[in-house]
C-alpha positions in Angstrom: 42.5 59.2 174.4 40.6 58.7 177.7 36.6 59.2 177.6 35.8 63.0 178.1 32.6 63.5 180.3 30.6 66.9 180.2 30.4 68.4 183.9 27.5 68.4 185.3 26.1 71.7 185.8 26.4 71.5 181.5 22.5 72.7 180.6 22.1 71.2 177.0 22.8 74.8 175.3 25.8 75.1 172.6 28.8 76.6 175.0 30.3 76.0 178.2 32.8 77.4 180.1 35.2 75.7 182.3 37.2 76.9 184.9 38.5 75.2 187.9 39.5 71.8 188.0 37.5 71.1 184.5 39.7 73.2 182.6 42.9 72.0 184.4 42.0 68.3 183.2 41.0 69.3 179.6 44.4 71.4 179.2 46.5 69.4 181.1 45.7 66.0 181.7 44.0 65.9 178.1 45.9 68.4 176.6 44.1 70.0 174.7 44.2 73.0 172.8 42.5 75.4 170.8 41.0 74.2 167.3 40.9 70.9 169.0 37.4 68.9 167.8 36.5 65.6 169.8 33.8 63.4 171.2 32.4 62.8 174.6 29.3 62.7 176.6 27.0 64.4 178.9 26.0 63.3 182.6 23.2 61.3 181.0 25.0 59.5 178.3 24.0 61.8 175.6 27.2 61.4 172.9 28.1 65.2 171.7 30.6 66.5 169.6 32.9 69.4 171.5 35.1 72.1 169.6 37.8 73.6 172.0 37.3 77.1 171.1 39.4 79.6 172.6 41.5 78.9 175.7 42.7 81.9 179.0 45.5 81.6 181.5 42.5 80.5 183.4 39.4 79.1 181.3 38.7 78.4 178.6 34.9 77.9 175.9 33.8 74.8 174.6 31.5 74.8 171.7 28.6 71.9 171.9 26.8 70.0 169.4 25.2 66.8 169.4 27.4 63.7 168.7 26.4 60.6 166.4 24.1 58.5 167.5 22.9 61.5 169.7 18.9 61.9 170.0 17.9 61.1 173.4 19.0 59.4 176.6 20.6 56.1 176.5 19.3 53.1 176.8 20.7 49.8 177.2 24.7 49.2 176.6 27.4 51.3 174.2 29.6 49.6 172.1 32.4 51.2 174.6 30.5 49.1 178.1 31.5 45.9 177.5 30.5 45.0 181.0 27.2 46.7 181.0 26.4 44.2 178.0 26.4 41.0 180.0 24.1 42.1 182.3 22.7 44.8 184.2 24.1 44.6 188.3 23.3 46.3 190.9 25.6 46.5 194.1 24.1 47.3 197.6 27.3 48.1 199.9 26.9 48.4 203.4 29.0 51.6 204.2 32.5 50.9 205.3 34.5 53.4 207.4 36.4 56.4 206.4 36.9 56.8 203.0 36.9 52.6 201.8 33.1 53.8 199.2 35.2 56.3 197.4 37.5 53.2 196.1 34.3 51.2 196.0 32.2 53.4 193.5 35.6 53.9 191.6 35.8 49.9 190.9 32.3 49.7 190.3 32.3 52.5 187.4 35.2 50.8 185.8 34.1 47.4 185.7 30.0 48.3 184.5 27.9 48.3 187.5 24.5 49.9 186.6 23.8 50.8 190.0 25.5 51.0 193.6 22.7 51.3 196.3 25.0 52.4 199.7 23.3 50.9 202.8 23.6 51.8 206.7 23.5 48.0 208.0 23.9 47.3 212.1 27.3 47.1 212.2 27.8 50.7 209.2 29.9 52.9 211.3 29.2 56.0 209.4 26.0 57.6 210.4 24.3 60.4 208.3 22.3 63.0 208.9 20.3 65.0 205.6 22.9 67.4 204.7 26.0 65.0 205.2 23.9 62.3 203.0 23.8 65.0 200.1 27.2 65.7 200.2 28.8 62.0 200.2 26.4 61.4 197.3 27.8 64.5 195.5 30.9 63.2 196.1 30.6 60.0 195.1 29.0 61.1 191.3 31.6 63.6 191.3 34.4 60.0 191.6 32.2 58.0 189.1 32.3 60.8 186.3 36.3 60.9 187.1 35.9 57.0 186.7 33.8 56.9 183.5 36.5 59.8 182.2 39.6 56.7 183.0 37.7 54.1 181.9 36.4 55.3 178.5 32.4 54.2 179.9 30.1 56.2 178.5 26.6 55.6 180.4 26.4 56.6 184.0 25.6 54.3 187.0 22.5 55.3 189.0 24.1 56.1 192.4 21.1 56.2 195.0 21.3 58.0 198.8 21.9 55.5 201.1 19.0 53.3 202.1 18.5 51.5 206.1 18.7 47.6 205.4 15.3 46.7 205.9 14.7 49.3 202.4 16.9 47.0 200.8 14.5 43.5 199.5 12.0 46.4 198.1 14.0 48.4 195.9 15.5 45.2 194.2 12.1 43.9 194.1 10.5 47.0 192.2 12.9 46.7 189.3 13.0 42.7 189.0 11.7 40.6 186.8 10.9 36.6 187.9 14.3 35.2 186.4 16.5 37.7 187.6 18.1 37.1 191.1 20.1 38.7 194.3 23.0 37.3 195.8 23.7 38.2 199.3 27.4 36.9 199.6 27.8 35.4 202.8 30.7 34.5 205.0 29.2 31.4 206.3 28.5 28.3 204.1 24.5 28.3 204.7 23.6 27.3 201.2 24.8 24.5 198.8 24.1 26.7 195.7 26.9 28.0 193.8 26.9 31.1 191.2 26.0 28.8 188.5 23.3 26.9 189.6 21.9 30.6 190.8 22.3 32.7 187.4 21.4 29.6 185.1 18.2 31.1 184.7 19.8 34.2 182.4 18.7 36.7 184.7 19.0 40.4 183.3 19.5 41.9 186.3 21.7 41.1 188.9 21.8 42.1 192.7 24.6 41.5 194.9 24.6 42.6 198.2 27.7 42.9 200.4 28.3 43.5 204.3 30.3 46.3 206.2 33.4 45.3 207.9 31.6 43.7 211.1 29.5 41.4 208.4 26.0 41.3 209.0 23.9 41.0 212.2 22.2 37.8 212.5 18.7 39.7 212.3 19.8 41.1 208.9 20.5 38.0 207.5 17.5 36.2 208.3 15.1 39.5 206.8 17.2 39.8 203.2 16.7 35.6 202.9 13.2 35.7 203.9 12.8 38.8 201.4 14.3 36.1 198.9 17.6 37.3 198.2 20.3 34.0 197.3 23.2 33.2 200.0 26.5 32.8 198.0 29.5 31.0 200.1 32.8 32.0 198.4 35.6 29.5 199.9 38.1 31.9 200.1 40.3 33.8 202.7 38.8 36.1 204.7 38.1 39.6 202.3 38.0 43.2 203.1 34.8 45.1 202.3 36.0 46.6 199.9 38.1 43.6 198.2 34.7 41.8 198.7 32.8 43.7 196.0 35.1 44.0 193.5 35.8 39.8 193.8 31.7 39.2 193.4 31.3 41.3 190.8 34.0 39.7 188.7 33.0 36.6 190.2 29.2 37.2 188.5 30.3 38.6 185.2 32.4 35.9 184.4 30.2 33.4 184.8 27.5 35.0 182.9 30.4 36.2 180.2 31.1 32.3 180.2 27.4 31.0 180.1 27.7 29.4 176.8 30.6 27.4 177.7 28.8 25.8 180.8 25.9 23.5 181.5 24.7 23.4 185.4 24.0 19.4 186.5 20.7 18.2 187.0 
């Protein structure tokens, strides 16, 4: 059965009602029904065991308790994230118009990224004020949990408020050990170094870093490669934004998937 995530506004305690659009996917898409035991997760993780107890025309009352294996927040991979076992990757997406981040965060979700950093780059046509930030980020948890819920992934990614490029180079840098490594794929060939050569040190975090639909400003390029991120040429045709992170992501957990099947030359 697909992966069933908690709501949000769940508090820990040992019943929950849902209403709304929660109950309509537990009794309809799920279909479940009084009497009905299974597992799932919280927001954080957190496996928990839920009882379907009674069911109304228009909610219904779950009862709680902790799952196996419960005991605290999660750390590290579940046996049901493959991808997340590879290695941990961050994506920073510069914004793309109208509604392209909704199908972005979906992808990401599915395929393991721990954490999707939106950025407001030169050519970023959306442009946010406090309150309309807030609400896209809402919005955006509200299409991972859906995700995680399809995909059977169990831990969360970290979805950050969106960040002015220049933020960028330090928030990679605070969480990055020496061996780990950001890719800022590039639609100009201005680097020799393929993905191999670049994550043959077995990083354990990976950033990857992709443009808006007007690419990046020559400014912005120069400031991410002085701040030490990796240019990464992918000989391709040219990809939307969207298309683009979804292609480097695979492109980056295959290689690492694959790492003890290759040798880089000296």
């Amino acid at each position: 059965m697909r992966h069933y995530v908690l709501p949000d506004s769940y508090n820990g305690s040992g019943k929950m009602e849902l209403t709304g659009e929660e109950f309509h996917y537990l009794t309809r898409v799920l279909r479940k029904r009084p009497g009905d035991r299974f597992e799932g997760t919280d927001r954080h993780g957190n496996p928990v065991s839920i009882l379907l107890e009674r069911c109304e025309p228009e909610r219904c009352i779950l009862e709680i308790s902790p799952g196996a294996g419960s005991g605290g927040a999660v750390s590290g991979a579940t046996p049901g994230d493959k991808t997340e076992q590879a290695v941990n990757i961050t994506l920073f997406q510069c914004i793309p118009k109208a509604n392209k981040m909704d199908m972005i965060v979906r992808q990401m979700v599915e395929t393991g990224v721990g954490t999707i950093v939106p950025v407001l780059s030169e050519n970023s046509v959306p442009r946010f004020d406090g309150n309309t930030v807030e609400k896209k980020r809402e919005r955006w948890q509200r299409i991972a949990r859906q995700a995680m819920q399809q995909s059977g992934r169990t831990k969360p990614p970290v979805i950050m408020a969106p960040v002015v490029i220049s933020e960028l180079p330090g928030i990679w840098h605070q969480g990055s050990s020496p061996q780990d490594v950001c890719l800022l794929f590039y639609e100009n060939p201005i680097s020799k170094n393929g993905l191999h050569h670049l994550l043959s040190s077995n990083p354990l975090s990976v950033g990857i870093c992709v443009g808006p639909e007007g690419g990046f400003a020559p400014h912005e390029v120069a400031t991410l490669l002085n701040s030490g991120l990796q240019p990464v040429y992918i000989n391709t045709n040219v990809l939307r934004t969207e298309t683009a992170a979804l292609y480097a992501v695979a492109a980056v957990q295959t290689v690492i998937l694959e790492k003890d099947y290759w040798k880089v030359r000296q």
